[in-house]
N, C-alpha and C positions, 0 to 999 in steps of 0.2 A: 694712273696717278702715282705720283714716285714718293716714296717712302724715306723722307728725313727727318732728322733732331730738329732739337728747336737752334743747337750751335751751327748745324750746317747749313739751316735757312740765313741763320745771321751772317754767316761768311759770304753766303750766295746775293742774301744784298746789298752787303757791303759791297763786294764786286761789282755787282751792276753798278750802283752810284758812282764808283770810279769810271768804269768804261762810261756813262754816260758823260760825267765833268771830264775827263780827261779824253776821250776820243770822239765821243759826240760833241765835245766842248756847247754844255747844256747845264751848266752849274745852278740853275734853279730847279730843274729835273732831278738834279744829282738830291739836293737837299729833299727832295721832295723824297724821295725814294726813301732817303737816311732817316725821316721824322716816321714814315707808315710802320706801323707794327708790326712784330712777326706773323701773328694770327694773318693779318691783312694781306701781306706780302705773299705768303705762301698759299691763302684761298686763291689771290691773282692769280698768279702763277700754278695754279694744283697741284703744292705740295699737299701732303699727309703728313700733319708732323706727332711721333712716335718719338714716347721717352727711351725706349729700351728696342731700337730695331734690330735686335741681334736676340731677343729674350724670348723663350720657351714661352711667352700665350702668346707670339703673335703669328699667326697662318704664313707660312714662308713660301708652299708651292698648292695648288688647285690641284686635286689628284686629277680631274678629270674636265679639264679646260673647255668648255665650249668654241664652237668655232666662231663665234662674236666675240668671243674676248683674247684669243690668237689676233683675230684681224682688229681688235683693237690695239693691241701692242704692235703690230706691224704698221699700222697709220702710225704710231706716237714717236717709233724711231723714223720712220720716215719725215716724219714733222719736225724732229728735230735735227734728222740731216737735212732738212730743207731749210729752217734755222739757221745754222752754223753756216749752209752756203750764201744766203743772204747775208751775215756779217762779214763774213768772210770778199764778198764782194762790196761792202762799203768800205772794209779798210781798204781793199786794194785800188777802190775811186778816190779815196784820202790820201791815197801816198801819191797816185800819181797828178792827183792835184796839189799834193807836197814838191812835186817833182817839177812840176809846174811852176809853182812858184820860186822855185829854189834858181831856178836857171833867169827870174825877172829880178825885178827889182825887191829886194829884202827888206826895203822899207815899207814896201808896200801891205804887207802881211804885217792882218790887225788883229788875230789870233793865234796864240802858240798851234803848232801843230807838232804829232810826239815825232820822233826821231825816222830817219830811214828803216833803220835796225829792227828798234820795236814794233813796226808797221810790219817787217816782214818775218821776224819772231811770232807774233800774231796771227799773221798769214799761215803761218807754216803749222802753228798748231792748230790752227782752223781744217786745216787740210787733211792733217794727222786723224783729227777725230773724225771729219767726212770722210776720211778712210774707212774707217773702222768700224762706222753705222753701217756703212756700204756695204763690206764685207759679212756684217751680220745681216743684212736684209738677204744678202744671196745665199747667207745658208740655212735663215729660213724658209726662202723661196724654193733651196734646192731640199730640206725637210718635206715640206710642203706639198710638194709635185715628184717624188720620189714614185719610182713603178711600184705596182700594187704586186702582192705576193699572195698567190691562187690558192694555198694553204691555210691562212688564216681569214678569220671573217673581216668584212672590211671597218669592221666599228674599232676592231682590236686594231688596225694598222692606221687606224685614222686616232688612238689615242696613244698610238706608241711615236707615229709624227708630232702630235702635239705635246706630248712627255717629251721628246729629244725639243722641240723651238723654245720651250720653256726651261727647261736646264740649259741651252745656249743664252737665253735670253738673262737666264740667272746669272752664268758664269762671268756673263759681259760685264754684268752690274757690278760684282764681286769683284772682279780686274780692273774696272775704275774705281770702286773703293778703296780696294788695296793701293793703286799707284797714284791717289788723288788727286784723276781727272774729273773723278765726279764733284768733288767740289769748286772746280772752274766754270762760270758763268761771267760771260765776256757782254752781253746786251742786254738791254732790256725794251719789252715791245714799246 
């Protein structure tokens, strides 16, 4: 469950409701999304929303992570690079049925559709991010399945891999906060 304010849920569904009006061209949707509450918005979706996510009471890392809640967080990026490639492949069916149309008849087209440009700005940062879950599932996986080392016991190397996935897993969260990717939300289910 991912940990935001109650300002970053409202930015996140402000987002949605636009990609929904503007790319899904769904402006009853969009409204709909705009009227639900943050409470509401955020159970949907599994945010946690925390006044003070940066503040001394609230538990920042598990000292000692179970291996149900590693492979829980390994499903969730996965889910959500699975996500991002699903929108990322409706834009790219929208542009080239932009493309499509673009080359027939221009009178014929009885809804806006958004530009080449932003179709592939969108693309591109769709991609950027499926990079970059990518890259984190591989260096959990290479955590994960690292050779055992015959000196220590295997509880201690099984918690020093789950200590390095969870400080990567941090660091990742930390990198999109700071460059506020994490506040980008491009769909909604």
């Amino acid at each position: 469950m991912k940990t935001l304010t109650p300002d970053q849920i409202a930015g996140r569904k402000e987002q949605a409701a636009r990609f929904v009006e503007n790319v899904l061209d769904d402006p009853e949707r969009a409204e709909e999304i705009r009227d639900e509450s943050i409470e509401s918005y955020a159970e949907r979706r599994k945010f946690q929303i925390v006044e003070n996510p940066n503040g001394g009471s609230m538990q920042k890392f598990v000292a000692n992570p179970s291996k149900a809640d590693v492979l829980e967080q390994y499903v969730q990026v996965r889910q959500e690079r699975d996500e991002l490639q699903r929108q990322k492949d409706e834009l790219q069916r929208q542009l080239d049925s932009a493309n499509t149309l673009a080359k027939g008849n221009p009178r014929r087209r009885t809804t806006p559709t958004p530009s080449k440009g932003d179709l592939l700005e969108t693309i591109n940062t769709l991609a950027e991010e499926n990079e970059a879950l990518q890259d984190q599932l591989d260096e959990i996986a290479e955590i994960a399945t690292a050779p055992a080392d015959d000196t220590r016991s295997e509880e201690d190397q099984m918690i020093e891999r789950l200590d390095a996935i969870i400080d990567l897993a941090a660091s990742e969260s930390e990198d999109q906060t700071e460059s506020g990717e994490d506040e980008t939300e491009l769909g909604e289910e």
